[in-house]
SERO-4910 file (N, C-alpha, C, O; in steps of 0.05 Angstrom, whole numbers):
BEGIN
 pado doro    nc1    nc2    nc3   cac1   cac2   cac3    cc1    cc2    cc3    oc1    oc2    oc3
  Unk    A    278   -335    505    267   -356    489    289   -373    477    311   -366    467
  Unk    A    277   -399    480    311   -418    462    303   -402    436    285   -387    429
  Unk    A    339   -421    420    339   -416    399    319   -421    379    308   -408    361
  Unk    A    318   -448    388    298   -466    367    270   -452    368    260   -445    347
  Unk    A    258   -448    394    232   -433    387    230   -410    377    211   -404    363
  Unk    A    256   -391    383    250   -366    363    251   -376    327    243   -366    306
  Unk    A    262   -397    332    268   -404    295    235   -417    282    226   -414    260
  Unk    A    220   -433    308    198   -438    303    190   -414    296    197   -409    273
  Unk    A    173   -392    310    157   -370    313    167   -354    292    150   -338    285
  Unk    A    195   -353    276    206   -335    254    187   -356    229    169   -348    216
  Unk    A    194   -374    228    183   -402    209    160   -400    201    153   -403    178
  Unk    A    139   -394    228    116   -393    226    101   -356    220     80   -350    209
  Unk    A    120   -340    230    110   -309    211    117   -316    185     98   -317    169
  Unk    A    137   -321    176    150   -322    154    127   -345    129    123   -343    105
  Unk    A    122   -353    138     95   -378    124     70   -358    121     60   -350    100
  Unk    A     63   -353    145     29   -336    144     39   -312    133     27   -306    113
  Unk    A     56   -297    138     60   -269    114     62   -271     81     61   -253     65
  Unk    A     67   -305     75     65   -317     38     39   -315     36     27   -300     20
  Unk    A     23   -340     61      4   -352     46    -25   -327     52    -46   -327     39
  Unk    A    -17   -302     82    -38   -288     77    -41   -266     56    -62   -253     54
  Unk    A    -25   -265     45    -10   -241     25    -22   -248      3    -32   -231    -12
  Unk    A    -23   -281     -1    -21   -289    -35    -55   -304    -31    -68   -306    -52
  Unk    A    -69   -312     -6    -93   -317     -8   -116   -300     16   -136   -314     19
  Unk    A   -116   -274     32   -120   -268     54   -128   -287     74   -121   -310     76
  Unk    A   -147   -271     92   -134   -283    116   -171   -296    116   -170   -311    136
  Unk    A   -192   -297    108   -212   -318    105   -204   -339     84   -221   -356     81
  Unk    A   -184   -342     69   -176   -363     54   -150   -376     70   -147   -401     68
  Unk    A   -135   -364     82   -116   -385    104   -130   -391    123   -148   -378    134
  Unk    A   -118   -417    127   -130   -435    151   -108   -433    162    -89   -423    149
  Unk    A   -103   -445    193    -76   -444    208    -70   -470    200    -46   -476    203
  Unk    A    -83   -485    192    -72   -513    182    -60   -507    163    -37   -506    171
  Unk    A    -61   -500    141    -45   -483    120    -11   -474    126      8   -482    113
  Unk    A    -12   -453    153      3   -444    152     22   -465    166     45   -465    158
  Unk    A     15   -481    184     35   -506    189     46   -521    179     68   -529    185
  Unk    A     30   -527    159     38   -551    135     67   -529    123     88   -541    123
  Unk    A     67   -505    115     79   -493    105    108   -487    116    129   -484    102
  Unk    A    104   -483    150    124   -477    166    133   -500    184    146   -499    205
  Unk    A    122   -527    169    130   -545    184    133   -544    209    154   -545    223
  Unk    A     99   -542    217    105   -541    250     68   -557    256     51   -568    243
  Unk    A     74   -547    285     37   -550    287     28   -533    304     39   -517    318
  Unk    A     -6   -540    300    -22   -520    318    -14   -508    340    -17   -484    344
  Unk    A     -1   -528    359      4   -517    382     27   -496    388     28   -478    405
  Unk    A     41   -502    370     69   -479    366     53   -456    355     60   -435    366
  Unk    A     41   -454    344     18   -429    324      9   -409    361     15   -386    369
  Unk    A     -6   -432    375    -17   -421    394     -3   -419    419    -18   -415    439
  Unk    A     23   -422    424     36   -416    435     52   -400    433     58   -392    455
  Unk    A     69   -386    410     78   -369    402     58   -338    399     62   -317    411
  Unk    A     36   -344    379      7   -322    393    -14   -326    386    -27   -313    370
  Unk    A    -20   -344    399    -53   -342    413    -75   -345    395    -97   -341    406
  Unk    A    -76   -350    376    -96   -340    358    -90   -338    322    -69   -336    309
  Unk    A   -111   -341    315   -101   -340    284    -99   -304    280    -80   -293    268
  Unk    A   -120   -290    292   -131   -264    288    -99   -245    302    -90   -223    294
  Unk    A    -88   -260    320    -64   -246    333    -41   -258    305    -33   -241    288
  Unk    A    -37   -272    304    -14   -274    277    -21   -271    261    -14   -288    245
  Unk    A    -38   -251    253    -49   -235    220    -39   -207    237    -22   -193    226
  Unk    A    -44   -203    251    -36   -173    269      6   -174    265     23   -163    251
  Unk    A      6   -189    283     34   -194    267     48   -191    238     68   -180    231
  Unk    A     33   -202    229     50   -207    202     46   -178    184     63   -172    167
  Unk    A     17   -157    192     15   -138    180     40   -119    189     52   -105    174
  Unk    A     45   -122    221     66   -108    236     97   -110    218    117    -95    217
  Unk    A     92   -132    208    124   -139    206    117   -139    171    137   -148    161
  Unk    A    103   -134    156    100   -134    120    101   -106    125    113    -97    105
  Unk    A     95    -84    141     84    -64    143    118    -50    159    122    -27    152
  Unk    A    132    -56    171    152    -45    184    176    -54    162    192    -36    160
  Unk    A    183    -74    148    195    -92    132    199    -71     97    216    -67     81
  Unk    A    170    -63    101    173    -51     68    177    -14     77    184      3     60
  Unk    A    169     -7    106    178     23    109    210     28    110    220     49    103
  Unk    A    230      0    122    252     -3    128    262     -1     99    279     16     94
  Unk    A    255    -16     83    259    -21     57    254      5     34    271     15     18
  Unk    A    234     11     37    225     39     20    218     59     38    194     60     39
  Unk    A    228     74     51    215     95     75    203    123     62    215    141     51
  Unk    A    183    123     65    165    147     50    165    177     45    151    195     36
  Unk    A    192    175     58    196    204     59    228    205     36    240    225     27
  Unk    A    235    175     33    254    168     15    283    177     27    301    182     11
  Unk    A    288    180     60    306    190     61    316    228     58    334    243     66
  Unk    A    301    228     47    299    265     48    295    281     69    279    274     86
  Unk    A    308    303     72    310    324     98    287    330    101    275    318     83
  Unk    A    269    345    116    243    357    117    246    384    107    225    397    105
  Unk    A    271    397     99    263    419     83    280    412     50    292    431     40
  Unk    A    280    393     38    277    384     14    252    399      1    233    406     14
  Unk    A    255    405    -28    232    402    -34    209    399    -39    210    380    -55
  Unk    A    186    405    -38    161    394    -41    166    368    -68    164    344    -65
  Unk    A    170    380    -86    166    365   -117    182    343   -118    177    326   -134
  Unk    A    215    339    -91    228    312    -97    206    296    -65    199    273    -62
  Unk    A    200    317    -52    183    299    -33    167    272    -45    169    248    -42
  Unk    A    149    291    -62    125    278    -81    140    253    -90    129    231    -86
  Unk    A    166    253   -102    171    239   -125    185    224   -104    176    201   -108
  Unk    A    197    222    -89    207    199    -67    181    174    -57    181    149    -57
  Unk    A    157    199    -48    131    185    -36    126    169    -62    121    145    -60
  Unk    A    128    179    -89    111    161   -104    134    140   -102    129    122    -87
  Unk    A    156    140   -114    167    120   -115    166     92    -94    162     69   -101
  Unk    A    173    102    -66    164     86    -45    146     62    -51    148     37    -52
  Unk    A    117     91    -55     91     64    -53     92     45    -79     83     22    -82
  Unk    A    106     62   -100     99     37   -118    121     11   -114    113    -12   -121
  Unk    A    141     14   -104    158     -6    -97    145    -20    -64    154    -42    -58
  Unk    A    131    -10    -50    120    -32    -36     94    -46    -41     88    -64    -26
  Unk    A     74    -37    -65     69    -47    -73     67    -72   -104     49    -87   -113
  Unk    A     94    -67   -113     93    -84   -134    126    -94   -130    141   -100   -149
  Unk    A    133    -93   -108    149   -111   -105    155   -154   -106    149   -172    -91
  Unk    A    164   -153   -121    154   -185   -123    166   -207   -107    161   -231   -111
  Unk    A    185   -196    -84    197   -209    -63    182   -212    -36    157   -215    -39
  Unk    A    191   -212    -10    181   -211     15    172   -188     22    152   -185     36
  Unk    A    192   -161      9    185   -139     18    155   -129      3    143   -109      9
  Unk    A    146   -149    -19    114   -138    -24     94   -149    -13     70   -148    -19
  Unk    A    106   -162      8     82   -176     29     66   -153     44     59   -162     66
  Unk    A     59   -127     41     54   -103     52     25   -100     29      1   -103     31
  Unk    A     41    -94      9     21    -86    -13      9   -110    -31     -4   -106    -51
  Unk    A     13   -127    -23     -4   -155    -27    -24   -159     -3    -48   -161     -4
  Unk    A     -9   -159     16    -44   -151     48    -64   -134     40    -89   -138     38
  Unk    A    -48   -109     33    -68    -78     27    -85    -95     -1   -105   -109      3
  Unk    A    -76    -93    -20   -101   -108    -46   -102   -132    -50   -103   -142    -72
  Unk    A   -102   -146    -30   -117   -175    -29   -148   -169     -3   -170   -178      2
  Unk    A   -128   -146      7   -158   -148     27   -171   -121     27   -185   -113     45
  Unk    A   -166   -107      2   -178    -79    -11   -210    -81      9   -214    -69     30
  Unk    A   -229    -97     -4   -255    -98     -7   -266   -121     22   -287   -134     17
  Unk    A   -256   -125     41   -264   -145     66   -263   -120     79   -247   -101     80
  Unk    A   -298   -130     93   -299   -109    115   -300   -121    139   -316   -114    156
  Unk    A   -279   -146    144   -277   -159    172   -262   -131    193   -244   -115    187
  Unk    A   -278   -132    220   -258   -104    232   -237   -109    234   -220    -91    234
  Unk    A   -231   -134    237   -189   -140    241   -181   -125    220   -166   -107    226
  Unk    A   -186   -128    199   -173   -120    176   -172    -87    177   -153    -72    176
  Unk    A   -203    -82    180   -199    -49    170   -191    -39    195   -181    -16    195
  Unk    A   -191    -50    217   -173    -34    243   -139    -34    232   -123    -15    237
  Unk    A   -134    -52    222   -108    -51    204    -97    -35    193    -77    -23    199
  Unk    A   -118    -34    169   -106    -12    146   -107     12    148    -92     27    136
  Unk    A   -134     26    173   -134     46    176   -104     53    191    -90     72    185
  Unk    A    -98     29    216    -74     41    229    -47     53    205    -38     76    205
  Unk    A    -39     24    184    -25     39    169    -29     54    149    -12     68    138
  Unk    A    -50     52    145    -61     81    120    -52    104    126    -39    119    112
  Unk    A    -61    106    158    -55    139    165    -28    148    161    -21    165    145
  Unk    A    -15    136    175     17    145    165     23    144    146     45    157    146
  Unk    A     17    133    116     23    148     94      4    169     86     12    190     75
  Unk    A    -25    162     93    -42    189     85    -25    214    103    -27    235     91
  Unk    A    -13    215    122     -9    248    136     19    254    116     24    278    115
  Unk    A     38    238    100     51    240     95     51    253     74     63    274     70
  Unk    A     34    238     58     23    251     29      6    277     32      8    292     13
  Unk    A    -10    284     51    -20    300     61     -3    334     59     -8    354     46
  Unk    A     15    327     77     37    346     82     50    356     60     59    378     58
  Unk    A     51    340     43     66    347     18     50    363      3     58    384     -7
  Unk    A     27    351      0      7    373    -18      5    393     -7     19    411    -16
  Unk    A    -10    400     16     -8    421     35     16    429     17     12    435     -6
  Unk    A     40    428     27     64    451      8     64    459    -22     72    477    -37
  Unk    A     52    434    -20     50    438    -56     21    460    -67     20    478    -83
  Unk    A     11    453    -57     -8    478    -66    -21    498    -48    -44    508    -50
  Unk    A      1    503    -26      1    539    -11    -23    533      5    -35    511      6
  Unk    A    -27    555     16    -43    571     36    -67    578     33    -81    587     50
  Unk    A    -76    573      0   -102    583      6   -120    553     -5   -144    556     -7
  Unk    A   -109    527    -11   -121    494    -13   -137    502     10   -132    515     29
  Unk    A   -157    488      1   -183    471     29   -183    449     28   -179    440      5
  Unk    A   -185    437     40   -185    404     48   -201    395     25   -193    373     16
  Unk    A   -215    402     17   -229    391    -11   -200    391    -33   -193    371    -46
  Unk    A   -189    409    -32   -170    413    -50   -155    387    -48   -151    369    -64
  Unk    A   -146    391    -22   -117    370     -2   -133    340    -25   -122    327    -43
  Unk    A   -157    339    -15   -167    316    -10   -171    299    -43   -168    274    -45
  Unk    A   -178    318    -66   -179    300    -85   -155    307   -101   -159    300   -124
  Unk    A   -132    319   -100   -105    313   -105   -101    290    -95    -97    270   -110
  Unk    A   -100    288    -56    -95    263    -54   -105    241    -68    -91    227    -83
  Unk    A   -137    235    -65   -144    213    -85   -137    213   -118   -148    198   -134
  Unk    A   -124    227   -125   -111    232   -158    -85    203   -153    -83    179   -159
  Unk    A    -69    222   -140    -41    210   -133    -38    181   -124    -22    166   -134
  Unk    A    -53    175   -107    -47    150    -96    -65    135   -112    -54    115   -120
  Unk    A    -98    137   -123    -97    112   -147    -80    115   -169    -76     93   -178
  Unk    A    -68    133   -181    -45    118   -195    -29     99   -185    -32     76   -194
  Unk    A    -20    101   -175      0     82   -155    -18     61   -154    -12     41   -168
  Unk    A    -46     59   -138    -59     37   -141    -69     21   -160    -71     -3   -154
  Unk    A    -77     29   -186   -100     21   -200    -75      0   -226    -85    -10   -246
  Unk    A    -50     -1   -220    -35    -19   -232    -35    -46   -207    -34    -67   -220
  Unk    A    -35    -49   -192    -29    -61   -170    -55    -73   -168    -53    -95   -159
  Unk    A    -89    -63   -175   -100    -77   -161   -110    -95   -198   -117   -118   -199
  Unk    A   -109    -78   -220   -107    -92   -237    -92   -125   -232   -104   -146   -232
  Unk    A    -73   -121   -231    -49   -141   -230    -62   -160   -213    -63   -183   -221
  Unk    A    -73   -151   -185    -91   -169   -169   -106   -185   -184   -104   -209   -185
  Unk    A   -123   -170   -197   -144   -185   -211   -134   -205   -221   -140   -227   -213
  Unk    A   -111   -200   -248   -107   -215   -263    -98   -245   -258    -99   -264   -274
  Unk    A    -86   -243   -224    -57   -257   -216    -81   -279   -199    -77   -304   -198
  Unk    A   -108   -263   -185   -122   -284   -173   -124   -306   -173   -125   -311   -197
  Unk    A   -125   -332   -158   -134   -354   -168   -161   -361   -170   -169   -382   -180
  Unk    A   -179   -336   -157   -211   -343   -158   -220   -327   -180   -244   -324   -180
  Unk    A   -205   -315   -203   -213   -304   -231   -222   -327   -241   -218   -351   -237
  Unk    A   -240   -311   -258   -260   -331   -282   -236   -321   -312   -224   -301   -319
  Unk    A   -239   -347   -322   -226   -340   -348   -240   -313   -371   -232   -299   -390
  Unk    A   -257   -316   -361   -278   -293   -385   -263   -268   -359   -264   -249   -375
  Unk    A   -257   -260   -346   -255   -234   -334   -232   -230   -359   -235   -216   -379
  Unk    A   -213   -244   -355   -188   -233   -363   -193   -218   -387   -180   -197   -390
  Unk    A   -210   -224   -407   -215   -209   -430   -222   -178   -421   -222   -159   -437
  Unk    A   -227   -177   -399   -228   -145   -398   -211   -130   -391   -215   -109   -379
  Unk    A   -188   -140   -400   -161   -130   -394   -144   -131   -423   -127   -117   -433
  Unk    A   -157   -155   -430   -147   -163   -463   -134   -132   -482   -114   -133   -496
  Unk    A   -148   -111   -480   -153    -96   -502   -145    -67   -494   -147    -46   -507
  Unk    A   -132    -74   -462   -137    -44   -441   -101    -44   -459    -88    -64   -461
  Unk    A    -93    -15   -469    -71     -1   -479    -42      2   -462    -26     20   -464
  Unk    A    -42    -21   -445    -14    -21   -419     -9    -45   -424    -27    -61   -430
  Unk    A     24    -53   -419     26    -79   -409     32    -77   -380     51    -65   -369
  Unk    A     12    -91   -368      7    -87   -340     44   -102   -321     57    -95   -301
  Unk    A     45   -124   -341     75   -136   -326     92   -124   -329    109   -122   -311
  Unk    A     96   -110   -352    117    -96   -354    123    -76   -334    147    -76   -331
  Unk    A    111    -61   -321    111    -44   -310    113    -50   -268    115    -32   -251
  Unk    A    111    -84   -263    126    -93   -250    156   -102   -235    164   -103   -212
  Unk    A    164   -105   -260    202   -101   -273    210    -83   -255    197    -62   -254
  Unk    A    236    -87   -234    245    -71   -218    260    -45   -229    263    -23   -217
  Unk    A    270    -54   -265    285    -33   -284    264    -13   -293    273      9   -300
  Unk    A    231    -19   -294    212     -2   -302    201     23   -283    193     44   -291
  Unk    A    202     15   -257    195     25   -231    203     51   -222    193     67   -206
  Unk    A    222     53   -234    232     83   -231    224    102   -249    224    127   -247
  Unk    A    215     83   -269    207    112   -302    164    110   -298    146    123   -309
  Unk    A    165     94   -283    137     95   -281    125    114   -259    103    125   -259
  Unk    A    147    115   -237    149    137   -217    154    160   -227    146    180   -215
  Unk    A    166    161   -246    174    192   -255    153    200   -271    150    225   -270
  Unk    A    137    189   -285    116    193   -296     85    202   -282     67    218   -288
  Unk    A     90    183   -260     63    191   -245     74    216   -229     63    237   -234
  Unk    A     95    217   -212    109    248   -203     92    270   -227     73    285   -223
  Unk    A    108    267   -253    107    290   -263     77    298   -269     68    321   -266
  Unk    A     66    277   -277     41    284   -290     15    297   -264     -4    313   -268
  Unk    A     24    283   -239     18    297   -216     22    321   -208      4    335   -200
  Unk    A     42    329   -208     55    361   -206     38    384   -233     29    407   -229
  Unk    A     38    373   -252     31    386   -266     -5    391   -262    -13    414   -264
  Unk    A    -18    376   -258    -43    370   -241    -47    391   -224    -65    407   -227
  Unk    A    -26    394   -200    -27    397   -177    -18    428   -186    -30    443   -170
  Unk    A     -5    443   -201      4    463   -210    -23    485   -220    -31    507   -211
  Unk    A    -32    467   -245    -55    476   -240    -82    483   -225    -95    504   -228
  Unk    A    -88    462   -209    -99    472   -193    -94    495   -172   -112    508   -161
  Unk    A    -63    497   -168    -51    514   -146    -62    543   -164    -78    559   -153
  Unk    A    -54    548   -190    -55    569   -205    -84    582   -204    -86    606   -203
  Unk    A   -113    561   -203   -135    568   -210   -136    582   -177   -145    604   -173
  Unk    A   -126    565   -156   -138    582   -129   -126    608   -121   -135    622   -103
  Unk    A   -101    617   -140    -92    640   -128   -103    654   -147    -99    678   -149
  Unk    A   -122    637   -168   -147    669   -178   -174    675   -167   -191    692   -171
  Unk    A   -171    655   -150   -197    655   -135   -199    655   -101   -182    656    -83
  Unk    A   -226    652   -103   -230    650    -61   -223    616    -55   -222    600    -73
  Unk    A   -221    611    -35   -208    582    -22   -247    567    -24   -268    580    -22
  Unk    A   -246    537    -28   -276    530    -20   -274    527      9   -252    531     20
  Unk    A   -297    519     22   -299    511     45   -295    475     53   -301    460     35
  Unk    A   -288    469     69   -282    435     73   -305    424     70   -327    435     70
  Unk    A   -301    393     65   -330    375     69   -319    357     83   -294    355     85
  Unk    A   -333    344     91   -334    312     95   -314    298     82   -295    289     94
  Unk    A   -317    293     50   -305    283     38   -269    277     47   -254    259     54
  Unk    A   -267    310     40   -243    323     47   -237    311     76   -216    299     73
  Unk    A   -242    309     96   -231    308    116   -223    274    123   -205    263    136
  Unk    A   -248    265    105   -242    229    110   -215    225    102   -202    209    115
  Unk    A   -201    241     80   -179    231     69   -147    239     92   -124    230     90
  Unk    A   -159    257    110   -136    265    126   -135    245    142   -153    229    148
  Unk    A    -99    247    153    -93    229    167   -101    234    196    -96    218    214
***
């Protein structure tokens, strides 16, 4: 490929990963993204094909961009740990998602398009969901032994990762441009400063916080099953495996 067209096709991911990130992908138009990347339609559809193929892209590359950037295992051996495992994973996700650069074009896709049940999308998230769900997965598994049931696995997991989330999708809310001014008051009075906790200097003590307070969680429950019998799996439990 010449130069100039790869610089087009970089121009034009580089545009639709802002504007699908910051409005999804039923609020971008490809006219949108041209005006932005100074280009036109036909460069859009010649480079790939489709609006629905360069949202596939751009998740590929917000999604490969923030693992390169934050890798979920944080760089750690596989026999590290369980407890710095945990605290690497948390740290990760919360820096790909409240990153306020390019590299949070990942976790701006994930909670802008939380609640769209177009299949592009959720064929998406399930693809990268799973690789952090088996990740986080694995870790609990160590973390609370041999005798957890997937029920166990499964609402640890959902403990852990809405922390991580429920600052991030707040922040969504707040940051929307389709908020009503009366929402915001229901945030008015909530006991966090939600920005603060954005700050790339805060990110690490907010990680260490959700780590610990997780472990300690996760401790106890480990303690109550080695006084007891294991439950049996559900459904529930199993949706959450990777």
């Amino acid at each position: 490929m010449r130069k100039d067209g790869q610089s087009t096709k970089e121009k034009i991911l580089e545009a639709a990963a802002k504007l699908f990130s910051e409005n999804g992908f039923q609020d971008t138009t490809v006219s949108d993204i041209c005006v932005y990347a100074n280009t036109n339609i036909a460069s859009v559809n010649y480079h790939f094909g489709s609006k629905e193929s360069l949202y596939r892209e751009v998740w590929k590359l917000a999604f490969d961009m923030s693992l390169k950037e934050y890798p979920i295992d944080g760089g750690l051996a596989e026999d590290a740990p369980a407890e710095d495992k945990l605290r690497a994973f948390v740290k990760a996700i919360l820096f790909k998602i409240l990153d306020g650069g390019k590299i949070g074009y990942y976790g701006k896709l994930f909670i802008i398009e939380a609640g769209d049940i177009n299949p592009i999308i959720q064929d998406l998230k399930s693809e990268h969901i799973a690789i952090i769900r088996r990740r986080l997965r694995s870790i609990l598994s160590e973390l609370l032994g041999p005798r957890a049931s997937e029920d166990d696995i499964g609402l640890c997991h959902f403990s852990v990762i809405n922390q991580c989330l429920a600052l991030a999708f707040k922040l969504s809310i707040l940051n929307s441009r389709k908020i009503q001014d009366g929402n915001t008051q229901l945030f008015k009075d909530f006991p966090m400063p939600f920005h603060k906790w954005t700050l790339p200097e805060n990110i690490d003590q907010l990680a260490e916080h959700i780590t610990d307070f997780s472990l300690a969680g996760i401790s106890q429950v480990r303690n109550r099953l080695e006084k007891s019998q294991p439950k049996s799996s559900t459904s529930f439990a199993r949706a959450a495996k990777g």
